[in-house]
MIFI-403751 format. One line per field, with one value per residue (C-alpha): x, y, z. Coordinates in steps of 0.25 Angstrom, whole numbers, plus 5000, padded with zeros to 4 digits. Layout:
<recs>
X [X,...]
Y [Y,...]
Z [Z,...]
</recs>
This chain:
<recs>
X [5069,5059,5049,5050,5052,5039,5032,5038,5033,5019,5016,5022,5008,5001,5006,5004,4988,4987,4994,4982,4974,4980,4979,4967,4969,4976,4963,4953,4960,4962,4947,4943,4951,4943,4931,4934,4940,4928,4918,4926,4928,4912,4908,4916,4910,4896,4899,4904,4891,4882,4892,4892,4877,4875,4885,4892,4908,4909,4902,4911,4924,4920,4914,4928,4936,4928,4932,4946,4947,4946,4952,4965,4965,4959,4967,4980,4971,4964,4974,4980,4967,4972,4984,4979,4972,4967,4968,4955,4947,4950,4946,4934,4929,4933,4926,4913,4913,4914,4904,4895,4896,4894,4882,4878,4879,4872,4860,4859,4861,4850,4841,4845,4852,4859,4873,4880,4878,4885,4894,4898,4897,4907,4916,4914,4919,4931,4936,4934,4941,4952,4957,4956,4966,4978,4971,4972,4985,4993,4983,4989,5004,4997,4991,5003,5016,5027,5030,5026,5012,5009,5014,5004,4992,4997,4995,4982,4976,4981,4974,4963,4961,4963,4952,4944,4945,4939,4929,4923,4918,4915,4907,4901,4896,4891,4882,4879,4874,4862,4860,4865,4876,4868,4872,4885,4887,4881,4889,4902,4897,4896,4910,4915,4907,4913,4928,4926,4920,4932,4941,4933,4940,4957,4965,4980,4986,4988,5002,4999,4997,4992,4977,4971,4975,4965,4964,4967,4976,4972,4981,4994,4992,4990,5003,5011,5008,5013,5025,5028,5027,5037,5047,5049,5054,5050,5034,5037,5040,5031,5019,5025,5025,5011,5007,5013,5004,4993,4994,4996,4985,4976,4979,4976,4962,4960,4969,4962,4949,4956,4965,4954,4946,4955,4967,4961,4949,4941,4931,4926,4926,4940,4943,4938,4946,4959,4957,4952,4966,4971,4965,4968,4982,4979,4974,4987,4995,4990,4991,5006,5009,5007,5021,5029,5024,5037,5046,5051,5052,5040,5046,5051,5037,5031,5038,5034,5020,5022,5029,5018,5007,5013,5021,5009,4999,5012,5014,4997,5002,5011,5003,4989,4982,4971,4977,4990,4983,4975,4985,4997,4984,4986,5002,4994,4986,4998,5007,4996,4996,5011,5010,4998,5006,5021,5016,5006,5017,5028,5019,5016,5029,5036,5026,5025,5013,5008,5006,5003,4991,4993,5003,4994,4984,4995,4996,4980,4979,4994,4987,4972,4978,4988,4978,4970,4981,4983,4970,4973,4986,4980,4969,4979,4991,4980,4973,4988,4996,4986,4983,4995,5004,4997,4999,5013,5016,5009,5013,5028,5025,5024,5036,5046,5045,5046,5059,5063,5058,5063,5077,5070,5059,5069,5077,5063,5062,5076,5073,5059,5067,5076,5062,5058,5070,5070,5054,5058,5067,5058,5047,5056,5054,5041,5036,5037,5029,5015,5018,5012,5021,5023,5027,5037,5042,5042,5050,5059,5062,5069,5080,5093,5104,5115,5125,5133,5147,5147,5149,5144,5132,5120,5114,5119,5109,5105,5106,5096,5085,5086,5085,5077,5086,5085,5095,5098,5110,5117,5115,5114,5115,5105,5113,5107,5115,5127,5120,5116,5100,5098,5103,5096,5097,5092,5077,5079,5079,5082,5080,5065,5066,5072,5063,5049,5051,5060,5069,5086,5092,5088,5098,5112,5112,5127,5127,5133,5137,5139,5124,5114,5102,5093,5088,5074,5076,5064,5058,5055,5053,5043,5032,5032,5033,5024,5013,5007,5000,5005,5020,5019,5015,5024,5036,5031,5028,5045,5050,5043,5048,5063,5063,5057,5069,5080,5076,5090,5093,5095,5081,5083,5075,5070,5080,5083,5075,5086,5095,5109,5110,5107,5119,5121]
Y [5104,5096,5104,5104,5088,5088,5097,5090,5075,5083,5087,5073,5068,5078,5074,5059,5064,5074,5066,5056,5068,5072,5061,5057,5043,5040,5049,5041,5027,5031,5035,5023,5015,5023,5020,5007,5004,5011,5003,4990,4994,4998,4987,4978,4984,4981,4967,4966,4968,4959,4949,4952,4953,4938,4931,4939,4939,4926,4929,4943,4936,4926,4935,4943,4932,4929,4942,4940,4927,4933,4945,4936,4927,4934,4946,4940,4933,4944,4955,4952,4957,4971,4970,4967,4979,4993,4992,5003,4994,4983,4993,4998,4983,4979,4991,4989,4974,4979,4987,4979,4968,4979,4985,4970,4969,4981,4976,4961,4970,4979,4967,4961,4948,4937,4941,4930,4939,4951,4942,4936,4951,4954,4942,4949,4963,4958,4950,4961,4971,4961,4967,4980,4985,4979,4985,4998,4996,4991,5004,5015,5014,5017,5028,5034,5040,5039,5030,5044,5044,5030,5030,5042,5034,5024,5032,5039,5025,5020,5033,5029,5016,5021,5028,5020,5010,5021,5027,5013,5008,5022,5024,5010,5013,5027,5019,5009,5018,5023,5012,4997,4989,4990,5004,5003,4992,5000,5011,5002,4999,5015,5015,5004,5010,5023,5018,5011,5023,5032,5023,5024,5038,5032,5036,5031,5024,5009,5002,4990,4978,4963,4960,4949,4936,4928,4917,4925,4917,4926,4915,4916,4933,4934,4925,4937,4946,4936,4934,4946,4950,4936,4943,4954,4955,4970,4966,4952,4962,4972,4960,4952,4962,4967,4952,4955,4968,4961,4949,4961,4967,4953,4950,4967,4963,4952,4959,4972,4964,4957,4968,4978,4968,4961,4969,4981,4979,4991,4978,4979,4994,4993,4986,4996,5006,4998,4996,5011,5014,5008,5015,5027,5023,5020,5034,5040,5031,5034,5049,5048,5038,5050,5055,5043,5045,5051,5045,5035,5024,5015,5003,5009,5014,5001,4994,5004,5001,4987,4988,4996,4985,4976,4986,4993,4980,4974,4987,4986,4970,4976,4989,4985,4999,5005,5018,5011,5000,5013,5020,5008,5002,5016,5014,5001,5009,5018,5007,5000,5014,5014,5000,5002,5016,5009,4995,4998,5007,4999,4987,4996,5000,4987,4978,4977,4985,4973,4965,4976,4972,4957,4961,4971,4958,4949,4960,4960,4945,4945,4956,4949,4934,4940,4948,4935,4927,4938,4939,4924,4925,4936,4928,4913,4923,4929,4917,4909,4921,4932,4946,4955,4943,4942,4957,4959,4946,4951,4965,4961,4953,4968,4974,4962,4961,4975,4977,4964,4972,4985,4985,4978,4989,5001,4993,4994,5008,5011,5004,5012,5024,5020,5017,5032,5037,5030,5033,5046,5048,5041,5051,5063,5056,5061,5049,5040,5053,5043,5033,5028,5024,5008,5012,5021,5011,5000,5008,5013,4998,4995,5007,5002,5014,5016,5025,5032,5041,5053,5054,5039,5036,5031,5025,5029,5034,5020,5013,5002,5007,5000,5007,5020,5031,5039,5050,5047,5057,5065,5070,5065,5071,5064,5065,5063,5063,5068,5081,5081,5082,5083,5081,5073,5075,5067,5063,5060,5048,5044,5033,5030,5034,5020,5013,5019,5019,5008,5014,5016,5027,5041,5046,5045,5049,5052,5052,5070,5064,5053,5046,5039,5033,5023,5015,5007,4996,4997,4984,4992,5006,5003,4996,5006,5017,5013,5007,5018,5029,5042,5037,5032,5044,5054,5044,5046,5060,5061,5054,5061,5074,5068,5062,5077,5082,5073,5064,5054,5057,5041,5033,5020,5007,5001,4992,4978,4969,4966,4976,4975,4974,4990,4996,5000]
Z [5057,5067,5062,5048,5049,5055,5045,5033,5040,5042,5028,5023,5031,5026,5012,5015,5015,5004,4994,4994,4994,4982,4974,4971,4968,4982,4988,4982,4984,4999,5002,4995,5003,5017,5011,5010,5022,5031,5023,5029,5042,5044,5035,5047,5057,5051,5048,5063,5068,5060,5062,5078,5077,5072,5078,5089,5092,5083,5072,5071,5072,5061,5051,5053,5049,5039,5032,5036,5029,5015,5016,5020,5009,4999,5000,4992,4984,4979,4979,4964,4957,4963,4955,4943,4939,4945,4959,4962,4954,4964,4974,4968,4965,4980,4987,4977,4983,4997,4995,4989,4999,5009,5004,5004,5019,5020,5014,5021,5035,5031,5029,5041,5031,5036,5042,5032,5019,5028,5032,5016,5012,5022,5016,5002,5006,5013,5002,4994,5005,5004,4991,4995,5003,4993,4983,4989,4993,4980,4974,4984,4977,4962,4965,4971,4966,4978,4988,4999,4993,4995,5009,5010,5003,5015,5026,5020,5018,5031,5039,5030,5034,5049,5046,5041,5053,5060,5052,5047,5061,5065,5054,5055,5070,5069,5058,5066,5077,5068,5057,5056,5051,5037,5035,5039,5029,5019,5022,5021,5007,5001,5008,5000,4988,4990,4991,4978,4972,4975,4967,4953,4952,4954,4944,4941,4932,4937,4934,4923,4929,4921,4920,4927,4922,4914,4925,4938,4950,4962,4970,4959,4960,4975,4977,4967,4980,4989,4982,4981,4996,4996,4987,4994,5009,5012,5008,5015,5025,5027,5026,5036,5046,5041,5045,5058,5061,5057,5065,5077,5073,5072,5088,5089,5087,5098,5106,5107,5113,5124,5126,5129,5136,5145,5145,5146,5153,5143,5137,5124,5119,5123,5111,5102,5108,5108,5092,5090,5096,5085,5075,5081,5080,5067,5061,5069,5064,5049,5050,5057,5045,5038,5042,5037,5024,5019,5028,5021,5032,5030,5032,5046,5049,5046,5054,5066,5062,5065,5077,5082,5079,5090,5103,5105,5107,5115,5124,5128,5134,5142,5145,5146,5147,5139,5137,5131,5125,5116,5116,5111,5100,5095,5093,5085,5075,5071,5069,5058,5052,5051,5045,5032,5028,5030,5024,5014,5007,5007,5002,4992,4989,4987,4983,4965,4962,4954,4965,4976,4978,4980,4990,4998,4997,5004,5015,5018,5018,5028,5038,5037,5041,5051,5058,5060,5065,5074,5079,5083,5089,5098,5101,5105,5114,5121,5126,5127,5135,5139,5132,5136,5132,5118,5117,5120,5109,5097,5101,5099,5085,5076,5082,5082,5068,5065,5072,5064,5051,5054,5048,5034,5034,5034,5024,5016,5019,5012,5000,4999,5001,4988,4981,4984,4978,4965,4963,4966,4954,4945,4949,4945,4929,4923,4917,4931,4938,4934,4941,4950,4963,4960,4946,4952,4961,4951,4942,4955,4958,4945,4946,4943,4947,4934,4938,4926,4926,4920,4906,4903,4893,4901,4887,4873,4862,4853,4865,4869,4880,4889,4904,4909,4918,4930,4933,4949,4949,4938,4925,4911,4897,4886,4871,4860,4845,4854,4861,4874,4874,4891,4902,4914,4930,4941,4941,4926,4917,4903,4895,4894,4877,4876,4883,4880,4863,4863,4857,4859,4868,4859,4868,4876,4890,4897,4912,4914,4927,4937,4934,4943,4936,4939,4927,4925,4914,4904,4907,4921,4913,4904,4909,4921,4913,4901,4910,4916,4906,4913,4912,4899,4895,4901,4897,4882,4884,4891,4879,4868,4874,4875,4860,4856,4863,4857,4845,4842,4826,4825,4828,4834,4834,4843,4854,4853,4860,4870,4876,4881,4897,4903,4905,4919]
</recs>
């Protein structure tokens, strides 16, 4: 049995990579996403150097708060303009910007131009990075059918992103070593180019959303997101300790320095090696993520993930060895891998598509200004209470508050669980096989269960249609002019004649024996079903085939505008 469990947890991993593969939506959105990410982390390292180059330690710390700054307060702010349309189009535009002011840079190193113009070109690519990632983000879930695939698109972008923090500075110095920072600013922008590139070739079929208002109100849109995360306590949250992360992971970089220099004793390249334990830990972490994928805990998981964000940089207070210190760092990187595949899903899960991206913007801004005032705290308990103090505190800050969370996460888990099982059996319906995921779970959310005794009338043939139906449990006969037409099993519905021709029940549907159904109101029926082509489609194709089958000998017209209460 041991051994079967493990085999079956292996080839879920396995599955977690090969379903991105399969997909080509997912795979090109996912190498976008590396192409992306190197060209910003090389593109840093670049900017890094002029910036240390003409104005040493200072002028390095000033031009990185100087790309901090936007990011945080223009990432709400900007976010709604991904919700408003096709969200690989605001990718395409972002990655063109990027590397367009890239390619910029490029050209004032290669003439030796004033620092400034690399340094407002910077500014110009961060702002446009800003919307990136919660436009990536809120696009993962629509380009994917189940709740497992998008926790698979997690872990595949999170080992990408791993990567990236690799590959990037990697690729940046082997440059470095035979050319200059032009090229490896040039070579950032054909990055950029390159991700934008892949995403010309997406296609799915986008839900519906409302065009952009006439006169737009960034501020009225970006406070939707914010309300929403307000309304609704899981998001609240999974943010809040997202906050908490980053704010350990703002002190992580001052502490690393003093760490490695004082504690330590290993002097600058000490530092380096502390943070490549991390992303170490990272790439392990992203490829052991791939085991959850089906487990159906991510709420548990995550709250692991944020536990390990803070023991691990307590533990190297209390033991102040190098080995330990690489080796608890690495602890470090698997807990943020736990957290981007754990989080990001579940954001992504319970978050209204038409605002995901808003939400994922309130996320970026959370983590940017946390990490800052991190940095700061980090900085004031050293100097006040010494290093290993400072460590042990903020070590204790991630895990507090995931113990606190941990009973309200697994609660989320449940409930997640139940929304698995109802997508499920829309799924097994032809005409909801189309939909993308938060159509599924949009449509899952309004399920309301009916139960019926044998022998009693679900709806009557004439009758006003009002309601969709999804056999749970049980059978049911379909009677049409007094003779039985079918009968329906569980993973099958009824009612969507009614609803899609706006006309009267053609039909009467007896529950054979003891019935479970789940009913969708039409309000939430129809503009799911009708709003996406493939759907629509398949629900005409469904309904033609059933009138061919049965056609009622009396016609009826169409209902009147205001139907009696459902009947339950």
């Amino acid at each position: 049995m041991g051994v079967d469990a493990r085999r079956g947890r292996l080839g879920q991993a396995a599955a977690a990579f090969t379903s991105n593969a399969r997909n080509p939506n997912l795979r090109r959105a996912q190498m976008s996403f590396l192409g992306a990410w190197t060209a910003e982390w090389a593109f840093t390292v670049a900017l890094g150097i002029v910036a240390y180059r003409d104005g040493g330690a200072t002028a390095l710390g000033l031009v990185g708060l100087l790309r901090m700054v936007p990011s945080a307060i223009l990432a709400p702010l900007l976010s709604p303009i991904a919700d408003r349309g096709r969200r690989e189009r605001v990718l395409i535009l972002v990655s063109t910007i990027r590397g367009v002011a890239t390619a910029g840079a490029a050209v004032v190193a290669a003439v030796a131009g004033p620092p400034m113009v690399i340094y407002l070109l910077a500014v110009l690519s961060t702002i446009a990075a800003t919307l990136y990632r919660p436009a990536h983000s809120a696009l993962l879930p629509s380009l994917c059918r189940t709740g497992y695939e998008l926790a698979s698109a997690n872990v595949v972008r999170g080992l990408l992103d791993s990567a990236a923090t690799l590959v990037g500075p990697l690729l940046a110095a082997v440059l470095l070593q035979f050319t200059g920072v032009d090229v490896v600013f040039a070579v950032a922008a054909a990055s950029s180019f390159w991700a934008a590139a892949l995403l010309l070739r997406l296609r799915y079929d986008a839900p519906p959303r409302p065009p952009a208002p006439r006169r737009p109100n960034l501020v009225r849109e970006a406070a939707e997101g914010i309300r929403a995360v307000a309304q609704n306590r899981d998001l609240t949250l999974i943010l809040g300790l997202a906050a908490a992360q980053a704010l350990t992971r703002g002190a992580l970089t001052v502490l690393s320095v003093v760490v490695a220099i004082e504690l330590l004793g290993t002097g600058e390249p000490g530092v380096g090696a502390l943070m490549a334990a991390v992303g170490v830990g990272a790439v392990l972490g992203s490829l052991a993520a791939s085991l959850l994928v089906g487990t159906g805990r991510l709420g548990a998981w995550f709250a692991v993930g944020v536990g390990l964000w803070g023991l691990p940089i307590a533990l190297v207070g209390l033991v102040p060895q190098q080995s330990a210190a690489l080796g608890l760092l690495a602890l470090v990187g698997v807990g943020n891998a736990l957290i981007d595949v754990a989080g990001f899903t579940l954001i992504g899960r319970m978050a209204p598509d038409e605002v995901l991206a808003r939400v994922f913007g309130v996320l970026e801004s959370l983590v940017t200004v946390f990490i800052g005032i991190g940095a700061i705290v980090a900085s004031l308990m050293i100097d006040w209470f010494g290093v290993q103090t400072a460590l042990v505190t903020i070590g204790l800050v991630c895990p507090v508050l995931a113990a606190a969370a941990w009973r309200r996460l697994r609660s989320l888990d449940r409930s997640v669980d139940i929304l698995d099982l109802d997508t499920g059996l829309l799924q097994r319906v032809p005409m909801f096989r189309p939909l993308p995921l938060p159509a599924v779970e949009r449509l899952a959310r309004g399920l309301e269960p009916v139960s019926v005794a044998t022998g009693h009338v679900v709806f009557a043939q004439g009758d006003i249609g009002d309601r969709y139906y999804l056999i749970e449990s049980g059978k049911a006969d379909v009677m049409g002019d007094g003779r039985v037409i079918a009968t329906l099993g569980p993973g099958e519905g009824f009612g969507e004649i009614a609803l899609l021709r706006r006309t009267r029940r053609t039909a009467t549907v007896v529950a054979r024996s003891d019935l479970r159904l789940q009913a969708l109101e039409s309000d939430r029926f129809l503009p799911v079903v009708l709003g996406y082509t493939p759907s629509a489609q398949q629900a005409s194709t469904a309904v033609d085939v059933l009138l061919d089958r049965f056609d009622p000998k009396s016609p009826f017209e169409d209902p009147p505008p205001a139907p009696p209460a459902p009947k339950q």
